[in-house]
C-alpha positions in Angstrom: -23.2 61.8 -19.1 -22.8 59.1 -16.5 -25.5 56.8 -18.6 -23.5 57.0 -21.7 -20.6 54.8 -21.2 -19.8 53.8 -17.1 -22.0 51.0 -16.8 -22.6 51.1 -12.9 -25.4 53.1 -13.1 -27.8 50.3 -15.4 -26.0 47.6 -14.7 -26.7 47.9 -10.8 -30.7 47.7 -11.7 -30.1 44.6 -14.1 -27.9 42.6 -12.2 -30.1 43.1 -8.8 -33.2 42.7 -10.5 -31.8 39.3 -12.0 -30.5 37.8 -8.7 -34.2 38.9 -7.3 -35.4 36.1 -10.2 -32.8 33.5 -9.9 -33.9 33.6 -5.8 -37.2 32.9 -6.6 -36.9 30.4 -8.8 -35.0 28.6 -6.8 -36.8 29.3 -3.2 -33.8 30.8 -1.5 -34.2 34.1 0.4 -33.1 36.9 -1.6 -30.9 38.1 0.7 -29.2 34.7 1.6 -28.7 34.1 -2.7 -26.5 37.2 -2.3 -24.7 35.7 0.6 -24.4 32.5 -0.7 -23.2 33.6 -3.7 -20.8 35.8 -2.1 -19.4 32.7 0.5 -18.7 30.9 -2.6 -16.3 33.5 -3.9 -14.2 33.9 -0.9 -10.9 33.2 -2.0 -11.3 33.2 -6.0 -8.6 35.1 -7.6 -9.6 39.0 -7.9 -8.3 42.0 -10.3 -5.4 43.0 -8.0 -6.6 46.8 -9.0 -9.6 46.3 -7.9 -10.6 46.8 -3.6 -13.7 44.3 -4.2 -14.1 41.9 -1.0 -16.9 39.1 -0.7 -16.4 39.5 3.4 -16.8 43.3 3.2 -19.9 42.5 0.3 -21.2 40.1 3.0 -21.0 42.8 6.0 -22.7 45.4 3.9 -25.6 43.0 3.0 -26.2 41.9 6.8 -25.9 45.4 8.1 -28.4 46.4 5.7 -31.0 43.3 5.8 -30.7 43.4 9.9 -31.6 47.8 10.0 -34.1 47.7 7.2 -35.9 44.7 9.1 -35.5 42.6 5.9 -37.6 39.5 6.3 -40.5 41.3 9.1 -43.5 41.6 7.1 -45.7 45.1 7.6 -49.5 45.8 6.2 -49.2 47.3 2.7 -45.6 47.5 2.7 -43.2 45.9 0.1 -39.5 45.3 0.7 -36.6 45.1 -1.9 -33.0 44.7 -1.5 -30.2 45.2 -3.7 -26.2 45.3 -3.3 -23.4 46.3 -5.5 -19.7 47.7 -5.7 -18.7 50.7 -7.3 -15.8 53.2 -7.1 -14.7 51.0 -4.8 -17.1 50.9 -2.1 -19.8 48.3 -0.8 -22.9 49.5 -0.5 -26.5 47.3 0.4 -29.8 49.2 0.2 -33.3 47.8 1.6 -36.5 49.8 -0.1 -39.3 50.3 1.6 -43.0 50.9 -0.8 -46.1 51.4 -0.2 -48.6 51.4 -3.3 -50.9 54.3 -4.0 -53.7 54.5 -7.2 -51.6 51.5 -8.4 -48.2 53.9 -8.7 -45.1 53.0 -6.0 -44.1 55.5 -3.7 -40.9 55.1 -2.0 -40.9 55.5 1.7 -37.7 54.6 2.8 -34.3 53.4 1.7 -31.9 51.5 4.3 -28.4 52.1 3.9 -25.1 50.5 4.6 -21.9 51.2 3.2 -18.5 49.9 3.6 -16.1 52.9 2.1 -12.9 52.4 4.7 -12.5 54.7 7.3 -15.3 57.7 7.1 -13.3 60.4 7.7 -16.3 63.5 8.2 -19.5 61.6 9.0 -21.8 64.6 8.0 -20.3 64.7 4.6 -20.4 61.3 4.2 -23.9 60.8 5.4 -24.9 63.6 2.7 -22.8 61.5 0.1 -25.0 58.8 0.1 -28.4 60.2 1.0 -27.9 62.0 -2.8 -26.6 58.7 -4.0 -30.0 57.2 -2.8 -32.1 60.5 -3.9 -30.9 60.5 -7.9 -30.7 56.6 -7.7 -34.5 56.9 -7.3 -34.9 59.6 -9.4 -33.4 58.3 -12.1 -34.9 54.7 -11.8 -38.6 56.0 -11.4 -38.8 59.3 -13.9 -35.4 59.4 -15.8 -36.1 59.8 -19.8 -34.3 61.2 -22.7 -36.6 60.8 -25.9 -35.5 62.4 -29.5 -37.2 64.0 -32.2 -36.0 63.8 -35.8 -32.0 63.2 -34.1 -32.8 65.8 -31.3 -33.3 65.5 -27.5 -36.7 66.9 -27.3 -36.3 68.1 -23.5 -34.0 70.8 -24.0 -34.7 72.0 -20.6 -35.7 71.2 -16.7 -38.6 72.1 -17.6 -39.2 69.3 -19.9 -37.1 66.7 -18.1 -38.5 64.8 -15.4 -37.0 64.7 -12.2 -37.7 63.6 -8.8 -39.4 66.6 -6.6 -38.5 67.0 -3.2 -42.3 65.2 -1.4 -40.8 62.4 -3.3 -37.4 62.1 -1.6 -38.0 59.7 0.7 -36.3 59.1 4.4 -32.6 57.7 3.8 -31.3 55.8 6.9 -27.4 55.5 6.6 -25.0 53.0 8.4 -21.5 53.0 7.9 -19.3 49.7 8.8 -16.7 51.0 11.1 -13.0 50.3 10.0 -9.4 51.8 9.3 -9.2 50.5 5.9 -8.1 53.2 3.0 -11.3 55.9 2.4 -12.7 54.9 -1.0 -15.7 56.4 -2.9 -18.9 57.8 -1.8 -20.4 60.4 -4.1 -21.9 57.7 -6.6 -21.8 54.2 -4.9 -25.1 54.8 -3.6 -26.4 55.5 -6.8 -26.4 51.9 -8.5 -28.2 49.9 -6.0 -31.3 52.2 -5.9 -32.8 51.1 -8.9 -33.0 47.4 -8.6 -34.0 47.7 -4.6 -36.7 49.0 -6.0 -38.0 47.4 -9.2 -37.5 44.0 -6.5 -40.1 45.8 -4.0 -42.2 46.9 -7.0 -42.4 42.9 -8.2 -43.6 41.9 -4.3 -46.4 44.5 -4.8 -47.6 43.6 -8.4 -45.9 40.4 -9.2 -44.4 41.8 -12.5 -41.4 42.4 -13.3 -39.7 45.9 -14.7 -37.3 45.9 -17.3 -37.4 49.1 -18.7 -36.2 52.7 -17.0 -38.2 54.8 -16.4 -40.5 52.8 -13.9 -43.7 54.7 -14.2 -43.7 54.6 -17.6 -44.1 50.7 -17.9 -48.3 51.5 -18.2 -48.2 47.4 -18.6 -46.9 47.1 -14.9 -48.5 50.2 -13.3 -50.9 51.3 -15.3 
């Protein structure tokens, strides 16, 4: 499937996650690194075939940071962000946490995407909230294990997935342009994981490496 050889999907979680460390290390906002970074490429040459922008990066990461209050501290809540391009779109997400019996919960996901002109809204909005949804899902419970060669979940019953209480509330903001419509059914995917292995390391001051989360019983017990 999508984990076999398109490398959005893991590299989104690494790449985030890393950013998250060099930040720290170097006492920059995590968010401003990403900018930063981002001003500094601004007129380096790009893959012609490629739609990536550093302005339309930038937008996507202050649209998010400003609606998911990035930077406002609140009791017993831990904030992670995370950005990346796929399928042509920008997309920024801020993760909101809370910890509870020393497991994460994810209690909301802030948004922003930068796909061109939206053409139906609703649609859209849907796109991106399922992006978000199996981002998580896949990030906190997603496991494939093998037994002599052989997957040994052969079935949904077997095979973790995220339940519904567990979805948590997705707000969605869209930059508003008349560029070309570009993707939205998996750009919202990517960014989910390392948004929130960032907001689990403000909570525990570990770092995850490994997929799936809750399984790292070294980190969460």
């Amino acid at each position: 499937g999508a984990w076999r050889a398109p490398y959005t999907n893991f590299l989104g979680f690494a790449e985030q996650s890393f950013f998250d460390e060099v930040a720290e290390i170097i006492n920059v906002d995590a968010v401003q690194l990403r900018m930063d970074l981002l001003e500094h490429a601004k007129g380096n040459a790009d893959d012609e075939r490629m739609q990536w922008s550093p302005e339309r990066m930038q937008g996507v990461v202050q649209l998010a940071a400003e609606k998911g209050n990035w930077g406002k501290e609140e009791d017993g809540v831990y904030k992670g962000f995370s950005a990346y391009y796929s399928h042509n779109t920008h997309v920024a997400e801020v993760a909101d946490i809370v910890m509870e019996d020393g497991q994460p919960v994810v209690k909301k996901v802030v948004c922003a995407v930068d796909c061109g002109i939206v053409i139906n809204p609703l649609g859209a909005k849907n796109q991106i909230e399922g992006g978000v949804v199996d981002g998580i899902g896949h990030a906190m419970y997603g496991d494939l294990e093998f037994d002599g060669g052989k997957p040994s979940s052969t079935n949904f019953d077997k095979y973790r997935l995220i339940r519904f209480r567990e979805a948590p509330e997705v707000e969605v903001y869209f930059v508003e342009n008349d560029l070309d419509p570009t993707g939205l059914g998996e750009p919202s995917l990517p960014p989910a994981g390392g948004a929130i292995a960032n907001a689990i390391y403000r909570a525990t001051k570990k770092r995850i490496y490994k997929q799936p989360f809750i399984k790292q019983e070294e980190i969460l017990g």
